[in-house]
C-alpha atoms as an extended CHARMM CRD file, in Angstrom:
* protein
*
       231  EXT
         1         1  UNK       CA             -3.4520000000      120.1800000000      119.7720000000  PROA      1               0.0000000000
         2         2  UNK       CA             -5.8850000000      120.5930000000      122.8040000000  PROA      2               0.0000000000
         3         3  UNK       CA             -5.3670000000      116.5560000000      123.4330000000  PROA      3               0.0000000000
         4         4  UNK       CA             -1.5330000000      117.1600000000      123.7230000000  PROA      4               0.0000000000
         5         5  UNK       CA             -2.2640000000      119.8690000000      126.7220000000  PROA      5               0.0000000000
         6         6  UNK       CA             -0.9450000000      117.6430000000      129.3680000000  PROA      6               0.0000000000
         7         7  UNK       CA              2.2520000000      116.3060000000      127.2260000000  PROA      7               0.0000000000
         8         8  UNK       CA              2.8490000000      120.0280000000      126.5060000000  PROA      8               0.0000000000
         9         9  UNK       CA              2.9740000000      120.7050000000      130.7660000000  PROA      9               0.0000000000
        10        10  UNK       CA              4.8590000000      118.0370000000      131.3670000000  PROA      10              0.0000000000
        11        11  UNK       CA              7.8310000000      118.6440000000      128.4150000000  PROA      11              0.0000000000
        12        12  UNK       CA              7.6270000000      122.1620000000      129.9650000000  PROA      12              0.0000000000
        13        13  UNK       CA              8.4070000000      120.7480000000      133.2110000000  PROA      13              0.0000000000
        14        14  UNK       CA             11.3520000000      118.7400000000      132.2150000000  PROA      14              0.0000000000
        15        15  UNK       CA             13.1390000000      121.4400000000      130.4520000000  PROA      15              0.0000000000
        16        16  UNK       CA             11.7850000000      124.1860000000      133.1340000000  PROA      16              0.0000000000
        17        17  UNK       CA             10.1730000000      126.6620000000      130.5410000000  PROA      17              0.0000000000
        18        18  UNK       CA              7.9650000000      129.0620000000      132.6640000000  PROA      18              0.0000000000
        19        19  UNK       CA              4.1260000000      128.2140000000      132.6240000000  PROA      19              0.0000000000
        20        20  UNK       CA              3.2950000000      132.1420000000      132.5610000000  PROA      20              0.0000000000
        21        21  UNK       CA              4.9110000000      134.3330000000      130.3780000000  PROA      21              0.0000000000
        22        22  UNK       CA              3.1740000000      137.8110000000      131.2140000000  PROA      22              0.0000000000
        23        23  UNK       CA              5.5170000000      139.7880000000      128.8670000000  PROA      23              0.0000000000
        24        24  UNK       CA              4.9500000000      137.5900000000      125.7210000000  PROA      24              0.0000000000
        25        25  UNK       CA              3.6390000000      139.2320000000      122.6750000000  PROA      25              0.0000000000
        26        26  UNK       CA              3.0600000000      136.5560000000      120.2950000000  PROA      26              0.0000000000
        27        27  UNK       CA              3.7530000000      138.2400000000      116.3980000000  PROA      27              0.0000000000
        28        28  UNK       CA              5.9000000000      137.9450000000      113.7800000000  PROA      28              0.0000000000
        29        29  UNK       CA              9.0300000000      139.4490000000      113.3910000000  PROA      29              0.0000000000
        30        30  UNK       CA              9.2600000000      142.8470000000      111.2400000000  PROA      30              0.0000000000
        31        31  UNK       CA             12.6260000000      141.3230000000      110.0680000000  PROA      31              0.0000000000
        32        32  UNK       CA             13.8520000000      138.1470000000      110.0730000000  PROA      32              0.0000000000
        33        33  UNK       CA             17.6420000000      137.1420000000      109.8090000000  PROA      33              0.0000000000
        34        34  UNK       CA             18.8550000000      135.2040000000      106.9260000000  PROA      34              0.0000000000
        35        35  UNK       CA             20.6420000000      131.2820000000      107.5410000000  PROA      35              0.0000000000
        36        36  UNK       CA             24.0690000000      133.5630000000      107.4440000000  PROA      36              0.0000000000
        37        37  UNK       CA             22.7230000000      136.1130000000      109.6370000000  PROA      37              0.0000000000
        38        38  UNK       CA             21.7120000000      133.9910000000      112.1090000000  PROA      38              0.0000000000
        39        39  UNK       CA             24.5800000000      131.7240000000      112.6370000000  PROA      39              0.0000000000
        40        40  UNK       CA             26.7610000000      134.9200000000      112.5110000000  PROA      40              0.0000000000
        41        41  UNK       CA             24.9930000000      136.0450000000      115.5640000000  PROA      41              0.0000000000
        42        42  UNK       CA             25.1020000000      132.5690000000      117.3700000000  PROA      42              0.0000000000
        43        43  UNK       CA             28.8180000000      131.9180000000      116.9000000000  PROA      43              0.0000000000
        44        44  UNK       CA             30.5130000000      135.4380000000      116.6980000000  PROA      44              0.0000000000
        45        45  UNK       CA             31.9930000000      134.4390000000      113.4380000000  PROA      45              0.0000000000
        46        46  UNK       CA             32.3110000000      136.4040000000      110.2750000000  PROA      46              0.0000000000
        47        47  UNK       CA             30.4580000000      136.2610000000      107.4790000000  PROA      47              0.0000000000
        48        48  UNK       CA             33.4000000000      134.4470000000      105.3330000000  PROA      48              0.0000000000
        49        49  UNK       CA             33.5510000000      132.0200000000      108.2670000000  PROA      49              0.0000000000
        50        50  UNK       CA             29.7150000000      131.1380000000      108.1410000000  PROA      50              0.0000000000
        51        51  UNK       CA             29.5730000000      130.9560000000      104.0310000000  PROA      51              0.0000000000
        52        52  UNK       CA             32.4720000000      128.8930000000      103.6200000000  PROA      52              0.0000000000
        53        53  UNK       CA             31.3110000000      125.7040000000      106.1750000000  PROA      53              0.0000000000
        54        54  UNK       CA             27.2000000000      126.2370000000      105.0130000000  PROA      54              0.0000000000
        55        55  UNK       CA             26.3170000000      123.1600000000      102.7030000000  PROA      55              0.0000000000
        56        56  UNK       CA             22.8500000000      122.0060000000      101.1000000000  PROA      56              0.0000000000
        57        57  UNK       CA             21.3240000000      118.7410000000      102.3070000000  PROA      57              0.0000000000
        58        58  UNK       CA             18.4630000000      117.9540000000       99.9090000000  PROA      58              0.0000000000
        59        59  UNK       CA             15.8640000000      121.2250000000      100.5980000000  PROA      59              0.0000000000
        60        60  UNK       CA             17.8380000000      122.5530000000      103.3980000000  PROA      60              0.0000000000
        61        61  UNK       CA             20.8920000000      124.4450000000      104.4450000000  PROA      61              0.0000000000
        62        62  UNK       CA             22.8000000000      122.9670000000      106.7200000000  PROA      62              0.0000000000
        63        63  UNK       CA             26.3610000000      123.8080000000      108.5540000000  PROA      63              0.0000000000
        64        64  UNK       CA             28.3690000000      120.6390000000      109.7230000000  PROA      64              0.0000000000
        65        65  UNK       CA             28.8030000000      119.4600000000      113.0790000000  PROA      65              0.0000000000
        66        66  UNK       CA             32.5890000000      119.5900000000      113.2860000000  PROA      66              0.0000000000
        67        67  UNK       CA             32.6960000000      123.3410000000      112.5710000000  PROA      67              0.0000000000
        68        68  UNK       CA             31.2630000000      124.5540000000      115.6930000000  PROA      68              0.0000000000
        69        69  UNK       CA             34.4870000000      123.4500000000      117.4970000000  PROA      69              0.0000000000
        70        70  UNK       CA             36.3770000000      126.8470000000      116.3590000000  PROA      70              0.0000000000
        71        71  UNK       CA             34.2740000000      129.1340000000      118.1390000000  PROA      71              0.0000000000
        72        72  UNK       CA             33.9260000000      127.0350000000      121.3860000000  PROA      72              0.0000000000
        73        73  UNK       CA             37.7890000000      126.5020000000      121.4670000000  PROA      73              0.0000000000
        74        74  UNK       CA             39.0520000000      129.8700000000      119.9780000000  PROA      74              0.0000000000
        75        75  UNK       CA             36.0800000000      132.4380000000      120.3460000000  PROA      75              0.0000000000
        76        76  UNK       CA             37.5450000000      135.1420000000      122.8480000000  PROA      76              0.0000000000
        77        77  UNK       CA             33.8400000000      135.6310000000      123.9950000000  PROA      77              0.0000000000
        78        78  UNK       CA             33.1670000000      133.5440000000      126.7290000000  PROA      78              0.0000000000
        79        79  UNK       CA             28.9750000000      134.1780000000      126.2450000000  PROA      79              0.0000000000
        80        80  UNK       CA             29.8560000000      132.9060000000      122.6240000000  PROA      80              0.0000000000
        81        81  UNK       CA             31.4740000000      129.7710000000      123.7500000000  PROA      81              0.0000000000
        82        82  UNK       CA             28.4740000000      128.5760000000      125.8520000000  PROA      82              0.0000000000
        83        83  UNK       CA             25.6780000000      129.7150000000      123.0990000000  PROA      83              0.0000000000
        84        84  UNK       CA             28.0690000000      127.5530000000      120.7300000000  PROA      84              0.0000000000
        85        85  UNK       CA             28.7490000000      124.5810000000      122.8820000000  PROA      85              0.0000000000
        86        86  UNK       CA             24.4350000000      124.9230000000      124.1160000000  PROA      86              0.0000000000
        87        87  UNK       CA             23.7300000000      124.6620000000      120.2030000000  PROA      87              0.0000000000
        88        88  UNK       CA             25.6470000000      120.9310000000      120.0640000000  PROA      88              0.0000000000
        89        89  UNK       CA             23.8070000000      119.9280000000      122.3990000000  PROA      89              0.0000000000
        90        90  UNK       CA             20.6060000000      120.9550000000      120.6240000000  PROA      90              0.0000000000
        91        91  UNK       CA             22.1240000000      119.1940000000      117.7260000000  PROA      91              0.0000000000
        92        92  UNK       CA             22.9160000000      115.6390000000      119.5460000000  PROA      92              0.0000000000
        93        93  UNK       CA             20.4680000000      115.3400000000      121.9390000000  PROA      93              0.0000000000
        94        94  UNK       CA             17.5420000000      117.3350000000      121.3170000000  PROA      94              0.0000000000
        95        95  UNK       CA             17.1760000000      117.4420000000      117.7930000000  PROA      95              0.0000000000
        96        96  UNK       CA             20.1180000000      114.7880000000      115.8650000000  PROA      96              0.0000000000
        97        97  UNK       CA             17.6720000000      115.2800000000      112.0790000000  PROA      97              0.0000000000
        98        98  UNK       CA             20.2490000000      115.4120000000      110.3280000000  PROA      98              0.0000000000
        99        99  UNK       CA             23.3250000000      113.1680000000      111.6150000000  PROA      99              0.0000000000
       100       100  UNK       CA             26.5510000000      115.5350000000      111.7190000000  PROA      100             0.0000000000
       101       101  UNK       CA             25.0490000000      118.6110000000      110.6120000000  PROA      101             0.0000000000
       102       102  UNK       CA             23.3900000000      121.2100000000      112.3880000000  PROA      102             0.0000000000
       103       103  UNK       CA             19.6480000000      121.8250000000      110.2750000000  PROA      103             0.0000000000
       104       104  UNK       CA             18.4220000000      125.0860000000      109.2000000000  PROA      104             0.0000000000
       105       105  UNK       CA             15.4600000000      124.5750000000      111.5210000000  PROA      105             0.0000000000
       106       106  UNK       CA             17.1070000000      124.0900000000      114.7230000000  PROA      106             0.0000000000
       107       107  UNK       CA             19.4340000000      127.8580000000      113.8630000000  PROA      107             0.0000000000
       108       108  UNK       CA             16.0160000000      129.0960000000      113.5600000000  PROA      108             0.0000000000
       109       109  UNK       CA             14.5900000000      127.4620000000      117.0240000000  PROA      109             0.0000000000
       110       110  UNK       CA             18.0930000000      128.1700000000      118.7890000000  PROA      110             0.0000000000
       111       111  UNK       CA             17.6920000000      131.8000000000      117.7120000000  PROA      111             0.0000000000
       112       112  UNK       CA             14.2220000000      132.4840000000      118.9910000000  PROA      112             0.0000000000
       113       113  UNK       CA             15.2580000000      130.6200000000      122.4000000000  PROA      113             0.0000000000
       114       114  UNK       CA             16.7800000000      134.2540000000      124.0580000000  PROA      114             0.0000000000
       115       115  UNK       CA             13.0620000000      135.7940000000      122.9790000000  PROA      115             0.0000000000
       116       116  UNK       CA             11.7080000000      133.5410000000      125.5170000000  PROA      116             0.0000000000
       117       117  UNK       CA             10.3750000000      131.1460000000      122.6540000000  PROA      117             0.0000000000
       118       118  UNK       CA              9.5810000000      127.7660000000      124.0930000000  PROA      118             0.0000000000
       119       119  UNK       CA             10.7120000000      124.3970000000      122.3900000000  PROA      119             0.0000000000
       120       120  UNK       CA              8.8030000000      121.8570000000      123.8270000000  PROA      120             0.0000000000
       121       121  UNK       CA              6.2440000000      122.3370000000      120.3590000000  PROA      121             0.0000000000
       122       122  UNK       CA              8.7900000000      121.9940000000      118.6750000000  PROA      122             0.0000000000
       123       123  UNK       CA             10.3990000000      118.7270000000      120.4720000000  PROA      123             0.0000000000
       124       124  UNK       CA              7.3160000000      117.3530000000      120.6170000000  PROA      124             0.0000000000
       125       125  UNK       CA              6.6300000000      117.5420000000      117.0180000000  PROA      125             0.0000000000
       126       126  UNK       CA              9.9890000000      116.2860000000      115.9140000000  PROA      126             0.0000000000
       127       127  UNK       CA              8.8630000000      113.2180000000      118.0270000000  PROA      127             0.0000000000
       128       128  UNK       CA              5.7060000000      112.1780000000      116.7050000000  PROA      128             0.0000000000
       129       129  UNK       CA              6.8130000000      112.7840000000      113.1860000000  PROA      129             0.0000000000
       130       130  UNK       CA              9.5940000000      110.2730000000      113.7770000000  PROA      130             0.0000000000
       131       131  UNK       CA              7.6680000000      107.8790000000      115.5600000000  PROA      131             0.0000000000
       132       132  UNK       CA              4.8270000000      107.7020000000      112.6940000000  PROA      132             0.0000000000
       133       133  UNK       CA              7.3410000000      107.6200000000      110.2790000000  PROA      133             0.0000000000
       134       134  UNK       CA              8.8800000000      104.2910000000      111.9660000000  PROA      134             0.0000000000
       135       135  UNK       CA              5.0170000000      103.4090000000      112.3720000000  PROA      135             0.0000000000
       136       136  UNK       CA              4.1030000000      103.5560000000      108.7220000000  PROA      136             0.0000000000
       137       137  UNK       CA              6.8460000000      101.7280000000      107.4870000000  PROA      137             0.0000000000
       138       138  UNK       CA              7.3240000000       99.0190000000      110.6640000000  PROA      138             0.0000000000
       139       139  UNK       CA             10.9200000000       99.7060000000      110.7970000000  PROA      139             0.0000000000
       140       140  UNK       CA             13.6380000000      102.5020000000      111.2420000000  PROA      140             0.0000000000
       141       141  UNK       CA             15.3830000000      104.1730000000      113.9030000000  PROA      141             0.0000000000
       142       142  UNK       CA             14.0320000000      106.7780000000      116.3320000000  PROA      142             0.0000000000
       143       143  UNK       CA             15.1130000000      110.5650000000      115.1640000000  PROA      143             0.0000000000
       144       144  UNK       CA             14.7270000000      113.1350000000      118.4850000000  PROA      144             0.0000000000
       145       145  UNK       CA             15.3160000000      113.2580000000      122.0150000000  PROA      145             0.0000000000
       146       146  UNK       CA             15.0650000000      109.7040000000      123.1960000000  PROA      146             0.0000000000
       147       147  UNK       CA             16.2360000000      110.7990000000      126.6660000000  PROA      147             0.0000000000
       148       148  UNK       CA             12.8870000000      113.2810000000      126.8170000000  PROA      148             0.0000000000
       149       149  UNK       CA             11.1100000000      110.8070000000      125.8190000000  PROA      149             0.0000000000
       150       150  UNK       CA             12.4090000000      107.8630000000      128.0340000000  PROA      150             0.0000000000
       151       151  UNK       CA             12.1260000000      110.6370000000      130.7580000000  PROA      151             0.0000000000
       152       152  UNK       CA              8.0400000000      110.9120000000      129.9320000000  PROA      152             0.0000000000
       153       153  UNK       CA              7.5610000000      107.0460000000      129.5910000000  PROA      153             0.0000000000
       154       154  UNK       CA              9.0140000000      106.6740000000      132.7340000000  PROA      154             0.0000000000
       155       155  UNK       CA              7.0540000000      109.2940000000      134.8960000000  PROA      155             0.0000000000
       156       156  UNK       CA              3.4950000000      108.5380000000      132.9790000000  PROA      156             0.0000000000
       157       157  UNK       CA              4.1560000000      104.2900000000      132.4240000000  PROA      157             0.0000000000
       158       158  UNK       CA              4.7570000000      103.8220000000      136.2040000000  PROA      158             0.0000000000
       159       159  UNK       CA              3.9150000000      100.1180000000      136.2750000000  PROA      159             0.0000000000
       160       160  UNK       CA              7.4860000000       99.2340000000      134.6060000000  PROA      160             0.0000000000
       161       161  UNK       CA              9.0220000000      101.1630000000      138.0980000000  PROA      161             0.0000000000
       162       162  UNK       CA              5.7400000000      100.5980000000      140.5380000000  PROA      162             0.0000000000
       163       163  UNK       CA              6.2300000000      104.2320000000      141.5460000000  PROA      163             0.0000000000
       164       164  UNK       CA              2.6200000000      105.6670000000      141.3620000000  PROA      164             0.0000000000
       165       165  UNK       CA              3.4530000000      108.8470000000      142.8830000000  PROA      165             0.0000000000
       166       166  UNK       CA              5.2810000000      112.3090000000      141.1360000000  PROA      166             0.0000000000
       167       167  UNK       CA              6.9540000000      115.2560000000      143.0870000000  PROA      167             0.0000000000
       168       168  UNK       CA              5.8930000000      118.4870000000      141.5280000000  PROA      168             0.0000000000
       169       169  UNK       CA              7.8870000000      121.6810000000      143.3090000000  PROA      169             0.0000000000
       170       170  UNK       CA              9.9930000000      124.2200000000      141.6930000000  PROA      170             0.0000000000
       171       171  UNK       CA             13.1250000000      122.7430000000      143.1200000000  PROA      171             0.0000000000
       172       172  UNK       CA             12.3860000000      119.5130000000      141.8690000000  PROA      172             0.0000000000
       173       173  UNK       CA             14.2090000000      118.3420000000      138.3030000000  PROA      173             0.0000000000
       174       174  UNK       CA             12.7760000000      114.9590000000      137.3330000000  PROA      174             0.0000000000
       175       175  UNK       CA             15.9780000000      115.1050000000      134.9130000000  PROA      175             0.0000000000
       176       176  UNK       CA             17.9140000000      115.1900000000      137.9970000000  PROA      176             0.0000000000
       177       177  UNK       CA             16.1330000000      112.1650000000      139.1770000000  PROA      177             0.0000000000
       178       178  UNK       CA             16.9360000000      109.8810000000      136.2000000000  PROA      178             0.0000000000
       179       179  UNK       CA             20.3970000000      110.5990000000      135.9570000000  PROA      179             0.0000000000
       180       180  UNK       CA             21.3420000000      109.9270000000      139.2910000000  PROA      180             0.0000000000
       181       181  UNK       CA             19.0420000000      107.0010000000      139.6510000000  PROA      181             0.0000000000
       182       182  UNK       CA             20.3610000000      103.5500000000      138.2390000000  PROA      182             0.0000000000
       183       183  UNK       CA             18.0340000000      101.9950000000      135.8750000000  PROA      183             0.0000000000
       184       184  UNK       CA             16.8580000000       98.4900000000      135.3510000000  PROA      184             0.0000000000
       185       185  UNK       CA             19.2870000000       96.6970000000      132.3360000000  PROA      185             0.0000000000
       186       186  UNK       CA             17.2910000000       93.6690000000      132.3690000000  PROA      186             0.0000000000
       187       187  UNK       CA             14.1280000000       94.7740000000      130.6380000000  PROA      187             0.0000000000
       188       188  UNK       CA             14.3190000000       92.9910000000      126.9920000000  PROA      188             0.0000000000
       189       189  UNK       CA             12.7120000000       94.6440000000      123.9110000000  PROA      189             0.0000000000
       190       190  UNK       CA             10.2920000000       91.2600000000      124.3600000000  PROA      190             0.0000000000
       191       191  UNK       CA              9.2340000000       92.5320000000      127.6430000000  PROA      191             0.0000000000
       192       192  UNK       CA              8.1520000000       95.9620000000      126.7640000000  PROA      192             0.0000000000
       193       193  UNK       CA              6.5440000000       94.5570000000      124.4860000000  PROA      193             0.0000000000
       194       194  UNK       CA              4.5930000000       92.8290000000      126.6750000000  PROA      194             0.0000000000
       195       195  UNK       CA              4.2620000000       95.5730000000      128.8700000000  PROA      195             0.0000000000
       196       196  UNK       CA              2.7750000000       97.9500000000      126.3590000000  PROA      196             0.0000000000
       197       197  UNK       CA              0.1260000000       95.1360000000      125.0230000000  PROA      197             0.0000000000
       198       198  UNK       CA             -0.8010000000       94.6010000000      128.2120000000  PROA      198             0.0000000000
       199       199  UNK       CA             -1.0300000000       98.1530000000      130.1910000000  PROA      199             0.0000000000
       200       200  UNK       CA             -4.0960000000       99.1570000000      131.7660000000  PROA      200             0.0000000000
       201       201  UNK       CA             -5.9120000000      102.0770000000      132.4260000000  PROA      201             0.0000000000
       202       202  UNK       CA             -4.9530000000      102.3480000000      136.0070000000  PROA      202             0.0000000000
       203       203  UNK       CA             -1.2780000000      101.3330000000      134.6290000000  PROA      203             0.0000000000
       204       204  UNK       CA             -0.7530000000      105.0750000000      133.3630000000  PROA      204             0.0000000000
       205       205  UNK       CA             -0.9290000000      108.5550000000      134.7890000000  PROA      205             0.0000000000
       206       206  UNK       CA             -1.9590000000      110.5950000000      131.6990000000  PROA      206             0.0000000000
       207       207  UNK       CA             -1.8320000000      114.1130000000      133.3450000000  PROA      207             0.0000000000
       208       208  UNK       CA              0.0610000000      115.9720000000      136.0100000000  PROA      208             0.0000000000
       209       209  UNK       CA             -2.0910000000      117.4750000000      138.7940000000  PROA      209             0.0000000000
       210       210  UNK       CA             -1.1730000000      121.5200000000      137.9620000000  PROA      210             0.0000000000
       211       211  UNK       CA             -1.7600000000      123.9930000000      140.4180000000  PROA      211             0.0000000000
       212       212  UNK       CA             -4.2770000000      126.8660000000      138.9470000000  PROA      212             0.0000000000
       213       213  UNK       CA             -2.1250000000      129.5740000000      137.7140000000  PROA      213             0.0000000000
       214       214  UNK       CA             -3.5530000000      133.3430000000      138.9180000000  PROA      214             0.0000000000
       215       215  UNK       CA             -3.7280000000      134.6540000000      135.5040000000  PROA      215             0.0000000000
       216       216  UNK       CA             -4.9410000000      132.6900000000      132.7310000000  PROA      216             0.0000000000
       217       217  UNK       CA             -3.7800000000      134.6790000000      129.1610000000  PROA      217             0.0000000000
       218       218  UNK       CA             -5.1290000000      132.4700000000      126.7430000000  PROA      218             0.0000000000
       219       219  UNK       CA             -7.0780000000      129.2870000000      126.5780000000  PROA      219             0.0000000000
       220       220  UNK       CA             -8.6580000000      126.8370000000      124.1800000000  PROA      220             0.0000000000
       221       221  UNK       CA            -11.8600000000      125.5060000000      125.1820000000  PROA      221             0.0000000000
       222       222  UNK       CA            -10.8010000000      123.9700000000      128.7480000000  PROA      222             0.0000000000
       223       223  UNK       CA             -7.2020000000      123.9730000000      128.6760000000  PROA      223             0.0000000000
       224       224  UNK       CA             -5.1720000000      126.7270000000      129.7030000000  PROA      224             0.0000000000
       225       225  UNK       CA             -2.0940000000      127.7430000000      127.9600000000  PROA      225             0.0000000000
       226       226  UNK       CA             -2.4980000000      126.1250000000      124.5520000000  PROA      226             0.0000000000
       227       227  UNK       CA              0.9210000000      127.1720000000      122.4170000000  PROA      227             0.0000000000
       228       228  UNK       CA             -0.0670000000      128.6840000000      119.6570000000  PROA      228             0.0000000000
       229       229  UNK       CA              1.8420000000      127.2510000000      117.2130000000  PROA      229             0.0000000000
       230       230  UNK       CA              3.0600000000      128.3850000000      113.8850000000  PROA      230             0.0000000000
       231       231  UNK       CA              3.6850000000      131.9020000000      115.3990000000  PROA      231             0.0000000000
């Protein structure tokens, strides 16, 4: 986990989770809401609503895609429309596990998120477990957030762009940056191939230079703000 410091900065970055949270407490919940609970508080539905669309996907429980459109459409809530509609696009960008369905894991994530509960763990996990499993098995299609990830090849690979240089300031949104920049169409699966075989050291920018925080609340070893995961 200490290796993955820098990674863990710069997924922070690109979804603009704060670097310092002074008025974290890290513990476990006293109570935690059920699958039903949860999605009842997310959507504004009732509890007839929620129990009738949940379904069981191998261990998990899972809710399918197409229901959320009642609550975005006909919710009279207009905080419970955007929590709704922000949840899909957890589901199809950030975290598409389970194709059409909205995973038990990602209610749980999408609940903490308003406790000031950062994903990029999370993300980041999702990625490498996909990535080994296509790995292992030398085949298989890539399960997370490809644009994240495309985003973080991009900044740290500079020698497919020959950009060397990053802009770190607080108005800055590297996401900003790729969208509105046009990208290169002509790059074959051959030729990152190549590239990748044939990067060098001085090819890749493996950390961003971070300004020294003024209070440091926890550390491991010499990295500051290690997530502690699991809690």
């Amino acid at each position: 986990m200490v290796d993955m410091v820098p990674t863990v900065e710069d997924y922070a970055t690109l979804l603009h989770c704060p670097r310092i949270q002074v008025d974290k407490a890290y513990s476990r919940a006293v109570s935690v809401l059920t699958f039903v609970k949860k999605l009842m508080k997310i959507t504004g539905m009732s509890e007839q609503w929620v129990t009738t669309w949940i379904k069981q996907k191998g261990e998990n429980k899972c809710i399918p895609w197409k229901s959320l459109g009642d609550p975005i459409l006909a919710h009279p809530d207009t905080r419970k429309k955007v929590d709704v509609f922000t949840l899909n696009i957890y589901v199809l960008i950030i975290f598409p596990k389970a194709l059409g369905y909205v995973d038990e894991a990602v209610i749980d994530l999408f609940d903490q998120l308003d406790r000031r509960v950062t994903p990029v763990p999370v993300i980041l996990a999702e990625t490498f477990r996909s990535l080994s499993a296509c790995q292992r098995t030398g085949e298989g299609r890539f399960i997370g957030c490809a644009q994240l990830l495309l985003a973080w090849f991009h900044r740290h690979f500079w020698k497919v762009d020959k950009v060397s240089y990053l802009v770190f300031s607080k108005n800055y949104s590297l996401l900003k940056e790729l969208v509105s920049t046009l990208r290169r169409d002509d790059i074959t699966e051959e030729r990152w191939m190549a590239i990748l075989q044939n990067l060098q050291y001085e090819d890749v920018e493996w950390k961003a230079h971070w300004m020294v925080p003024d209070e440091i609340l926890y550390r491991c070893r010499n990295f500051n703000w290690v997530p502690l995961l699991g809690i």
